[in-house]
GUVO-959289 format. One record per residue (C-alpha): residue number from 1; residue in one letter; chain; z, y, x. Coordinates in steps of 0.25 Angstrom, whole numbers, plus 5000, padded with zeros to 4 digits. Layout:
<nodes>
[node NUM,'A','A',[Z,Y,X]]
...
</nodes>
This chain:
<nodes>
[node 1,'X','A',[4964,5063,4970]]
[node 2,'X','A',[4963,5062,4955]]
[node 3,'X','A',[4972,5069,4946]]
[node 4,'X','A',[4980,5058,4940]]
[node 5,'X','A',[4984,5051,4932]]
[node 6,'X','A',[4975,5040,4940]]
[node 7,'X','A',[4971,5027,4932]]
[node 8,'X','A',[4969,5014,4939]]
[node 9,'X','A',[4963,5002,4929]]
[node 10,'X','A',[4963,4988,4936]]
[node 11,'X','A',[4958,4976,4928]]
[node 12,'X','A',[4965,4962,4932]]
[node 13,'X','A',[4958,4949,4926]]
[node 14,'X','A',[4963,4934,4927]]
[node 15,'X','A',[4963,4919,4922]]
[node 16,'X','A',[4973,4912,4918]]
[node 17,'X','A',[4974,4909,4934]]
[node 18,'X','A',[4968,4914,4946]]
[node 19,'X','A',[4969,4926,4951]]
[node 20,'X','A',[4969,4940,4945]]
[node 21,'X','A',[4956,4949,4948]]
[node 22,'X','A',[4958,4964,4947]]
[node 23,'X','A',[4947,4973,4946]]
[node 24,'X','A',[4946,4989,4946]]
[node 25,'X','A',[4932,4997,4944]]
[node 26,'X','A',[4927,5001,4957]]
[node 27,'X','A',[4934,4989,4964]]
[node 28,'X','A',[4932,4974,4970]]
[node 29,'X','A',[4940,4966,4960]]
[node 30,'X','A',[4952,4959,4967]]
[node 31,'X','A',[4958,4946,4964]]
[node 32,'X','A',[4974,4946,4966]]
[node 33,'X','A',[4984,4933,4963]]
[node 34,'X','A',[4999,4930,4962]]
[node 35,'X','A',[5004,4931,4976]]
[node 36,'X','A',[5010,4918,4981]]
[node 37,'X','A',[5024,4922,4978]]
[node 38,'X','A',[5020,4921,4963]]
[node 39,'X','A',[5012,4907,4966]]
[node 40,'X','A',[5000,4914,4968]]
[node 41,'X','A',[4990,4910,4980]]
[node 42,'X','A',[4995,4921,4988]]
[node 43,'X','A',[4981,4923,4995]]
[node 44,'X','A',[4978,4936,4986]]
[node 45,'X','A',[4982,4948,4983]]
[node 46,'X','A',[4994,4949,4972]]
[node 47,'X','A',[4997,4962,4962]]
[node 48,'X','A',[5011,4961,4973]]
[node 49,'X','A',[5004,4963,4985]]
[node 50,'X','A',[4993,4972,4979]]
[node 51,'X','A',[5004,4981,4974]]
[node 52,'X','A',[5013,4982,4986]]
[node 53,'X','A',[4997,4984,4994]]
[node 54,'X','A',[4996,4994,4983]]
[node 55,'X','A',[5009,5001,4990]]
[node 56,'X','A',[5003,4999,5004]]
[node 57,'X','A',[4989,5005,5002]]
[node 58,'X','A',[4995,5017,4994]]
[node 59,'X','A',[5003,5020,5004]]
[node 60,'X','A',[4992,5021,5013]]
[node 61,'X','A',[4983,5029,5005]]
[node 62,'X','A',[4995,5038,5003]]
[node 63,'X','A',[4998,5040,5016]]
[node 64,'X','A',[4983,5044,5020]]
[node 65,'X','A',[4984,5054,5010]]
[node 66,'X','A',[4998,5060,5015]]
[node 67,'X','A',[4992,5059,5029]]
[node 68,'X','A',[4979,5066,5025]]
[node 69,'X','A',[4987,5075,5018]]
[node 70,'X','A',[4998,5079,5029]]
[node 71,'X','A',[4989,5079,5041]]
[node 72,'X','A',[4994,5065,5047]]
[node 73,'X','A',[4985,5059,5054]]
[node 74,'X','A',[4984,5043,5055]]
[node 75,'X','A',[4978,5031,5061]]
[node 76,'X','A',[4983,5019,5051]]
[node 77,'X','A',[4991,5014,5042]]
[node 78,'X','A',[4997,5000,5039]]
[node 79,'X','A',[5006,4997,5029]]
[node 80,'X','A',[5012,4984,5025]]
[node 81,'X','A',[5019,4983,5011]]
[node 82,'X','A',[5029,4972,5008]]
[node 83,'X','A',[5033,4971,4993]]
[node 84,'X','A',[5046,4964,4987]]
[node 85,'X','A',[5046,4959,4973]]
[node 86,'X','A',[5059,4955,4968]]
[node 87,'X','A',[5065,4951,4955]]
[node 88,'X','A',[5072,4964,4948]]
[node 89,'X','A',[5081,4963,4937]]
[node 90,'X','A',[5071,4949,4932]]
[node 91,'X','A',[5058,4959,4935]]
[node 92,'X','A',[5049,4955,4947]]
[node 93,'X','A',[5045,4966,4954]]
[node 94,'X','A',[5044,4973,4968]]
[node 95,'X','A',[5055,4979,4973]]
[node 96,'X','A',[5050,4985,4985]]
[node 97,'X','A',[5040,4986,4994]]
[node 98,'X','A',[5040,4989,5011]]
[node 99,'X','A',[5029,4998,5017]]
[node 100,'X','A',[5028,4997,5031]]
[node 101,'X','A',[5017,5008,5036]]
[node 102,'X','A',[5013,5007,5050]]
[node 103,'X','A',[5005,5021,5052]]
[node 104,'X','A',[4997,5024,5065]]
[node 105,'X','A',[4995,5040,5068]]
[node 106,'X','A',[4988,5045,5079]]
[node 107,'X','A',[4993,5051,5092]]
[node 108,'X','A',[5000,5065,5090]]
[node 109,'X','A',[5004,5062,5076]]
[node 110,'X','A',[5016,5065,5072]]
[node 111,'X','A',[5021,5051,5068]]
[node 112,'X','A',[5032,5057,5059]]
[node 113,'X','A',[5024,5064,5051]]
[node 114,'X','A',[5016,5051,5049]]
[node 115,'X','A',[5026,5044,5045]]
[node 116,'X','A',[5031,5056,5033]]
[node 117,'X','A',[5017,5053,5029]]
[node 118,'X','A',[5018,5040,5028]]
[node 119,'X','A',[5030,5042,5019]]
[node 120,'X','A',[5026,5052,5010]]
[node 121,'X','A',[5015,5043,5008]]
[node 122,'X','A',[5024,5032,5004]]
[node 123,'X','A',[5032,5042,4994]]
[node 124,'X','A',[5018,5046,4988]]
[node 125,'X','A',[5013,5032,4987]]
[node 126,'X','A',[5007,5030,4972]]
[node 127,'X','A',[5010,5016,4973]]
[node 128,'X','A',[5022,5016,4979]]
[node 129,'X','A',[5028,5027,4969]]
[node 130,'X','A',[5022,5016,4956]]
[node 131,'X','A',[5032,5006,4961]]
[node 132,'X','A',[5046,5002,4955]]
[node 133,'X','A',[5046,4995,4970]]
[node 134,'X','A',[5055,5003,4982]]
[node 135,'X','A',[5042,5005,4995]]
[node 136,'X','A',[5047,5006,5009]]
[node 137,'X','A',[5041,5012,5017]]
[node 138,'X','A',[5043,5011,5033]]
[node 139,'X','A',[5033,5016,5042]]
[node 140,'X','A',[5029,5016,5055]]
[node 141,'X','A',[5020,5026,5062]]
[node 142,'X','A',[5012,5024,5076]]
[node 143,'X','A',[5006,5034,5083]]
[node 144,'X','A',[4992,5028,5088]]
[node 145,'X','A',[4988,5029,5103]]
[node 146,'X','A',[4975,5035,5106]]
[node 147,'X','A',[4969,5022,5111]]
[node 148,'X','A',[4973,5016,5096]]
[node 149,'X','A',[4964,5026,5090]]
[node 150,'X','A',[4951,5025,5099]]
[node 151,'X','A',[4942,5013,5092]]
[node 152,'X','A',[4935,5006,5102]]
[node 153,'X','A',[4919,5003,5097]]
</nodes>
């Protein structure tokens, strides 16, 4: 890692309608819109759901470095992230925002443990600790069977 502080510059460009394209060096450019609860067309992706993705994939990259770092090995991880905005005190804004995280270890780990990672992880998430928001995190870890980790070719 990079001793910090970290800069991160992201460019946004719009007309007067239409949608709103975001570009950063080194990246595709990607076009986001109101969501439909704003009277947008729905069909893109929003700055709400990118910011409560934004929790979801930070979670996940957490976690593979808590687990990297106390030797808990893992199969997968899903998580699904439910934002709530709300009206507080006349200011729109999210008020929280439920983590479910369905985690897959193999056979002969501990799934405690697993599951301490997970929310270390959680506790250490860059984007969760940016957030006004409260994050909930539940969790649900599964120890594969053998035969779900043979691929078949």
């Amino acid at each position: 890692m990079q001793s910090l502080p970290h800069l991160y510059w992201v460019s946004a460009k719009a007309a007067t309608a239409g949608d709103v394209e975001l570009s950063a060096t080194g990246l595709v450019p990607m076009r986001s819109a109101s969501p439909a609860e704003f009277d947008g067309p729905g069909d893109r992706w929003s700055p709400e759901t990118l910011l409560v993705g934004a929790v979801a994939d930070c979670l996940i990259l957490t976690f593979r470095a808590v687990a990297k770092a106390s030797n808990v090995p893992w199969v997968s991880l899903e998580c699904d992230a439910r934002g709530t905005l709300d009206r507080v005190e006349r200011v729109t804004q999210f008020v929280r925002i439920d983590v479910q995280a369905r985690l897959t270890v193999p056979p002969g780990t501990n799934p405690e443990l697993a599951r301490m990672a997970l929310v270390k992880a959680e506790k250490n998430c860059l984007i969760s600790n940016s957030l006004k928001a409260a994050v909930v995190l539940e969790t649900d870890v599964t120890v594969a069977a053998e035969a779900e980790l043979t691929v078949s070719t």
